[in-house]
SEBA-683238 format. One record per atom (N, C-alpha, C): atom name; y, z, x negated. Coordinates in Angstrom, 2 decimals, decimal comma. Example, Ala and Ser with C-alpha at 12.3 -4.5 7.8 and 13.67 -1.06 7.14 Angstrom:
<rs>
R atom   north      up    east
R    N   -5,69    7,80  -13,19
R   CA   -4,50    7,80  -12,30
R    C   -3,30    7,80  -13,20
R    N   -2,25    7,08  -12,85
R   CA   -1,06    7,14  -13,67
R    C    0,03    7,87  -12,90
</rs>
This chain:
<rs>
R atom   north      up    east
R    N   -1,19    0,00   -0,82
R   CA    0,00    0,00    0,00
R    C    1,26    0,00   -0,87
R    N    1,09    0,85   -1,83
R   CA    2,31    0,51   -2,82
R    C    2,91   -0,65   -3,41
R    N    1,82   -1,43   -3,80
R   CA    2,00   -2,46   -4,33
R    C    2,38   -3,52   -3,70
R    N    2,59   -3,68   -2,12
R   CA    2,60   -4,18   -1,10
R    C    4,42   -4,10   -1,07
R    N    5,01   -2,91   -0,84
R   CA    6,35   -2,51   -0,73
R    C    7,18   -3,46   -1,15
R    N    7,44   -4,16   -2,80
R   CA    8,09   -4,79   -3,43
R    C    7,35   -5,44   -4,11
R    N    8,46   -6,34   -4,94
R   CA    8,12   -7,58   -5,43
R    C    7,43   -6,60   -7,17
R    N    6,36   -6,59   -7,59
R   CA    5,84   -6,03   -8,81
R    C    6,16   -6,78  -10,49
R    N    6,89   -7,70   -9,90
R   CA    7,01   -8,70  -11,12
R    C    8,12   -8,28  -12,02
R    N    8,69   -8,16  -13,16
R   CA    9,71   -7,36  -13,46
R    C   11,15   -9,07  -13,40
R    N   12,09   -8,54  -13,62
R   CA   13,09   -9,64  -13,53
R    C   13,92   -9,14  -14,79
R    N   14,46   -9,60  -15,77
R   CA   16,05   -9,51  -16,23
R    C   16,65   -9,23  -15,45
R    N   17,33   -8,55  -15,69
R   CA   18,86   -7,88  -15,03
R    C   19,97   -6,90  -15,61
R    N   20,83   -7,55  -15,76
R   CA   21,86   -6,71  -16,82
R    C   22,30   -5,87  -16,36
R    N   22,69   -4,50  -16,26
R   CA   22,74   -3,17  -15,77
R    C   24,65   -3,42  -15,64
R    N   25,32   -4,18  -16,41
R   CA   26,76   -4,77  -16,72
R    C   26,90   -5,11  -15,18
R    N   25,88   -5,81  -14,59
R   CA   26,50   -6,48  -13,20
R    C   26,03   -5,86  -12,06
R    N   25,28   -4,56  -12,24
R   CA   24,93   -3,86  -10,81
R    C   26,45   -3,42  -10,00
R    N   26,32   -3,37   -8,70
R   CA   26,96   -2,66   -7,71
R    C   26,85   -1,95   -7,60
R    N   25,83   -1,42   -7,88
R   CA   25,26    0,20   -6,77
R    C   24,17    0,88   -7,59
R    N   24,10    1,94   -7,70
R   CA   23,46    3,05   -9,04
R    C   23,08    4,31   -7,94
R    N   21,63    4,07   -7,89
R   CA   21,19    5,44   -7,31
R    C   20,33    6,53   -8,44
R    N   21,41    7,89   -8,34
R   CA   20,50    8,66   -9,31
R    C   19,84    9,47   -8,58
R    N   18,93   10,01   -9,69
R   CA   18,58   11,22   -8,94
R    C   17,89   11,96  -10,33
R    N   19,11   13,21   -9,95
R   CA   19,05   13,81  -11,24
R    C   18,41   14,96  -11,28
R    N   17,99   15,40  -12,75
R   CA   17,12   16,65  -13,21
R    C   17,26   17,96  -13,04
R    N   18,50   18,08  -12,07
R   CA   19,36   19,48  -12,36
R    C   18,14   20,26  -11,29
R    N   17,97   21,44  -11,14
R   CA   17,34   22,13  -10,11
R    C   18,19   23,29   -9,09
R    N   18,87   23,51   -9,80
R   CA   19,53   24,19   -9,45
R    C   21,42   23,64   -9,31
R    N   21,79   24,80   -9,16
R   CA   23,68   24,96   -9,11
R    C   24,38   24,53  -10,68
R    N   23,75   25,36  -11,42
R   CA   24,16   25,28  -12,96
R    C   23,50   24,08  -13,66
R    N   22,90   23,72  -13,21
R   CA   22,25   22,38  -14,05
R    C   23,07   21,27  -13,46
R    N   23,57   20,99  -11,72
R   CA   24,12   20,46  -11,35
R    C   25,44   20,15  -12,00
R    N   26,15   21,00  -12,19
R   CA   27,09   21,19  -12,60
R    C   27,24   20,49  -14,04
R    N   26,61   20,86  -14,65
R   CA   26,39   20,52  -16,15
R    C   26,56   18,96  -16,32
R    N   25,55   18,04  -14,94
R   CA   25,09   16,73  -15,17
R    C   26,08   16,15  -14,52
R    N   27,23   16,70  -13,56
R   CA   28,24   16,07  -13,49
R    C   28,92   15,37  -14,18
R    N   29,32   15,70  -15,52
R   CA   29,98   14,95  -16,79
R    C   29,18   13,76  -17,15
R    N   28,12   13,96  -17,01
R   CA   27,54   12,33  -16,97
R    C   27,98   11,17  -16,08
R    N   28,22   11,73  -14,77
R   CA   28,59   10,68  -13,69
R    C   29,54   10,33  -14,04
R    N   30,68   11,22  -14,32
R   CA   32,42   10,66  -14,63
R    C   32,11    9,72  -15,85
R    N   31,46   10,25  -16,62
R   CA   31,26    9,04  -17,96
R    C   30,60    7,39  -17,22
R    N   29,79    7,97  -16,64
R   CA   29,67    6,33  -15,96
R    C   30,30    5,82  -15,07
R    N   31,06    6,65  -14,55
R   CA   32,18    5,52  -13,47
R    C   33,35    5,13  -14,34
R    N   33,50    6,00  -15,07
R   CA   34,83    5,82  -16,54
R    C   34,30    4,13  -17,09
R    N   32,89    4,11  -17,62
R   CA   32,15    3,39  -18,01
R    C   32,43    1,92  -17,21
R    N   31,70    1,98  -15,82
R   CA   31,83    0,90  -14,70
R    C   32,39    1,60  -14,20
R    N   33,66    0,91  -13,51
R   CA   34,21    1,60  -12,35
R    C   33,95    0,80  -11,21
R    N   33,77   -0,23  -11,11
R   CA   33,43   -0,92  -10,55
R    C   32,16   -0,83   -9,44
R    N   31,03   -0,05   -9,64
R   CA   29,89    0,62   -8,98
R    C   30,22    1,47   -8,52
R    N   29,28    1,56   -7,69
R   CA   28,87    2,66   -6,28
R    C   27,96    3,45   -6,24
R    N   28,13    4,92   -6,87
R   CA   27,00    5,71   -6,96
R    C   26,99    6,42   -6,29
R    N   25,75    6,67   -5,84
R   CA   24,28    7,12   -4,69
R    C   23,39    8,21   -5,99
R    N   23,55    9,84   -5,09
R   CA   22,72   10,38   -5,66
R    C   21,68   11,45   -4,33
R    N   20,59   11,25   -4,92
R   CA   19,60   11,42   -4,12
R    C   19,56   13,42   -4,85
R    N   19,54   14,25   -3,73
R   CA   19,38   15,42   -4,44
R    C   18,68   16,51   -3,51
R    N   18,27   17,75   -4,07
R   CA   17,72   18,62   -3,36
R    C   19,23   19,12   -2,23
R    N   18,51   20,12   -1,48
R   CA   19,58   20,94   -0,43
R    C   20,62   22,17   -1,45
R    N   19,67   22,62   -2,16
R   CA   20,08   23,77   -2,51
R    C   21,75   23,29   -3,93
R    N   21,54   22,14   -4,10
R   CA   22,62   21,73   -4,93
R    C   23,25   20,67   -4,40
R    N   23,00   19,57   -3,58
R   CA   23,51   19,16   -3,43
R    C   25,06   19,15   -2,95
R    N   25,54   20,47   -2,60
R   CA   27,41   20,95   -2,60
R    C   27,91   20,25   -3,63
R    N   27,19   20,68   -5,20
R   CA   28,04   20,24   -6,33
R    C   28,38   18,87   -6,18
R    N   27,67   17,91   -5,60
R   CA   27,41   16,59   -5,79
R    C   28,56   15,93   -4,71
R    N   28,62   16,60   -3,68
R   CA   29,33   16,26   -2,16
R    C   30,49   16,27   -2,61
R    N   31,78   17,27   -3,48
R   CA   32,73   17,01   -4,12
R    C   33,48   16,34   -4,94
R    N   32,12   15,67   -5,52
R   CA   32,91   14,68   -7,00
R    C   33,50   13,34   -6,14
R    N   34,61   13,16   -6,96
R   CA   35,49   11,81   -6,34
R    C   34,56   11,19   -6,82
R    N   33,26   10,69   -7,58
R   CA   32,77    9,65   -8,53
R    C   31,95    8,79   -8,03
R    N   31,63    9,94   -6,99
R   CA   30,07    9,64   -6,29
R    C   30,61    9,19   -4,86
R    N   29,59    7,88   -4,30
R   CA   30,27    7,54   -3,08
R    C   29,57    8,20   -2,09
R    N   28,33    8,77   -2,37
R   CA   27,44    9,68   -1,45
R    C   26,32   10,45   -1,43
R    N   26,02   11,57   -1,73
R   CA   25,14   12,43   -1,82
R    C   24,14   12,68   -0,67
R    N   22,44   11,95   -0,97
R   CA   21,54   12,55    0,19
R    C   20,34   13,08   -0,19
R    N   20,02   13,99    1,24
R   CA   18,35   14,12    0,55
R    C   17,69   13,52   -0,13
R    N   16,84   13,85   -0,85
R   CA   15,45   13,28   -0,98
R    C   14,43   13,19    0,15
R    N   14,60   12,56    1,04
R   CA   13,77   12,35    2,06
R    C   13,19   10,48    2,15
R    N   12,40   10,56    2,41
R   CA   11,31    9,33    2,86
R    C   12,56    8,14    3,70
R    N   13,33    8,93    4,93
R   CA   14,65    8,00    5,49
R    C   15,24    7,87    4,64
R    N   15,70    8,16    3,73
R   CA   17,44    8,10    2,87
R    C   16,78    6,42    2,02
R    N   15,04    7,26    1,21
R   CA   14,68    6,45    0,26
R    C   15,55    4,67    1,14
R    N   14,61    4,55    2,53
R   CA   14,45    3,43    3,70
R    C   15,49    3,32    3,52
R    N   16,24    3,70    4,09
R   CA   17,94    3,25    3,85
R    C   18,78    2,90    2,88
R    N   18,26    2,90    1,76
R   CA   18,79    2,17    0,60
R    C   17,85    1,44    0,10
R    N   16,90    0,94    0,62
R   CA   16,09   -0,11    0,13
R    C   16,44   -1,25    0,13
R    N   17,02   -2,01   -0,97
R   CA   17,58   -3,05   -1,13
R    C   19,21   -3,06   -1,48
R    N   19,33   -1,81   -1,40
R   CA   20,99   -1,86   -1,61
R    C   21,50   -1,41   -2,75
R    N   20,87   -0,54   -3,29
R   CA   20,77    0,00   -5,19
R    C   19,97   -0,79   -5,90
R    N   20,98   -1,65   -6,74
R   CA   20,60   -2,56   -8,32
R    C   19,66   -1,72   -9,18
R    N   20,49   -0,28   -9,63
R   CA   19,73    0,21  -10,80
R    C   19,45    1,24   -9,94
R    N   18,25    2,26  -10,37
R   CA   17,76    3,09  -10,10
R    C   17,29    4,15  -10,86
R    N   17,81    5,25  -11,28
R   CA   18,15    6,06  -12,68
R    C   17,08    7,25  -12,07
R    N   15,79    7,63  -12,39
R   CA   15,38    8,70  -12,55
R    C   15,46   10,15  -13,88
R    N   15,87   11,09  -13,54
R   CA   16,01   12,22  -14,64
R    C   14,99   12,82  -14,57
R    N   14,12   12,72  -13,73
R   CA   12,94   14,00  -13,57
R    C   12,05   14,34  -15,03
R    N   12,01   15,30  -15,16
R   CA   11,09   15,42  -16,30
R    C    9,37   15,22  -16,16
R    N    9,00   14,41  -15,29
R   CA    7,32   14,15  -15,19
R    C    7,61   12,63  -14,27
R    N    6,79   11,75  -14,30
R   CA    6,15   10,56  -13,42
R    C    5,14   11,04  -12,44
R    N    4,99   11,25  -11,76
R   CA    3,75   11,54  -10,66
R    C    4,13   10,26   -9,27
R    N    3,65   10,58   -8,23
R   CA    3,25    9,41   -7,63
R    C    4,44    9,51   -6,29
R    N    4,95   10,35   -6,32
R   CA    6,18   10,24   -5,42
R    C    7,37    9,68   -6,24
R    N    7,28    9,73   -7,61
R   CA    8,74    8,97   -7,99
R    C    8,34    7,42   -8,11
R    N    7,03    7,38   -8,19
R   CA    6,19    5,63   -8,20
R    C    6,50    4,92   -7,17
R    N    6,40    5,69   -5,67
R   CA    6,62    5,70   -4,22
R    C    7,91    5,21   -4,27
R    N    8,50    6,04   -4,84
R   CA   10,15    5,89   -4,29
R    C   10,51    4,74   -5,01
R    N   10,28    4,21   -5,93
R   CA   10,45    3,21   -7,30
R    C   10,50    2,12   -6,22
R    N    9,05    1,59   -5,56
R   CA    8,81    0,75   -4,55
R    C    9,43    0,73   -3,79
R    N   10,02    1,75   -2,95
R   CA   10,69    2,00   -1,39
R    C   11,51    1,27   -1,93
R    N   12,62    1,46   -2,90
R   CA   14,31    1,29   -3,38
R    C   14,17   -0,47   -3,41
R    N   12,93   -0,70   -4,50
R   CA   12,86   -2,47   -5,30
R    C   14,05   -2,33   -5,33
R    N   14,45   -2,06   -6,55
R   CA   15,87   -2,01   -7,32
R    C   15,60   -3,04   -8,41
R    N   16,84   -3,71   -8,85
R   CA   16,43   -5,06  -10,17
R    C   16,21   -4,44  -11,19
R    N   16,40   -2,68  -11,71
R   CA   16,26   -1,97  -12,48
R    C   15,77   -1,09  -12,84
R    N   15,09   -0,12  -12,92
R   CA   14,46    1,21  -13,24
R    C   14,71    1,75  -14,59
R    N   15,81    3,19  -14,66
R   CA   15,46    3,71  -15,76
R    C   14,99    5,06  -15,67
R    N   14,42    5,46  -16,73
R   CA   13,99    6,35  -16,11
R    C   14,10    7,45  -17,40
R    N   14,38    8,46  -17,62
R   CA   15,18    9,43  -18,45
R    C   14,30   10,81  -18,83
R    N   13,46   11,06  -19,66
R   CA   12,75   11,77  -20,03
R    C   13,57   12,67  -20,74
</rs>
């Protein structure tokens, strides 16, 4: 069924010409949140031009809802994934492990990009 979702073939795609950047970052908490903020401003400083989408838990997502940088902060839920399927170029994972829900979500998005941040 996974393999079914999107196209499996990889493409070129220069990260220079995405629109739209969905993260979803490593923080777990409030203080980690916080911390990984300075990354976002560096990439909209970077492109300003993009539209970033960060996918986050409940318990932090406040930090995320404030930044001018970000155009929208949502769950991690199965709908949010659906709802941006097809609309985020790159797709930035921070998690510290691969298991089969970030594989899942990889598919849901079919983004022209995947990075993924160990």
């Amino acid at each position: 069924m996974i393999l079914l979702l999107g196209n499996p073939k990889l493409k070129d795609f220069d990260v220079k010409d995405a629109k739209a950047v969905l993260l979803r970052p490593w923080a777990r908490g409030i203080g980690d949140s916080i911390v990984s903020t300075g990354a976002i401003r560096e990439l909209k400083k970077k492109y300003p031009h993009i539209k970033i989408y960060v996918i986050q838990r409940n318990r932090s997502r406040c930090v995320y809802a404030g930044n001018p940088h970000i155009e929208k902060v949502l769950p991690a839920t199965l709908y949010h994934y659906l709802k941006l399927r097809n609309k985020v170029d790159v797709y930035v994972d921070c998690k510290h492990s691969v298991n089969i829900s970030n594989l899942f979500a990889c598919r849901l998005l079919n983004p022209k990009k995947i990075i993924t941040i160990y």
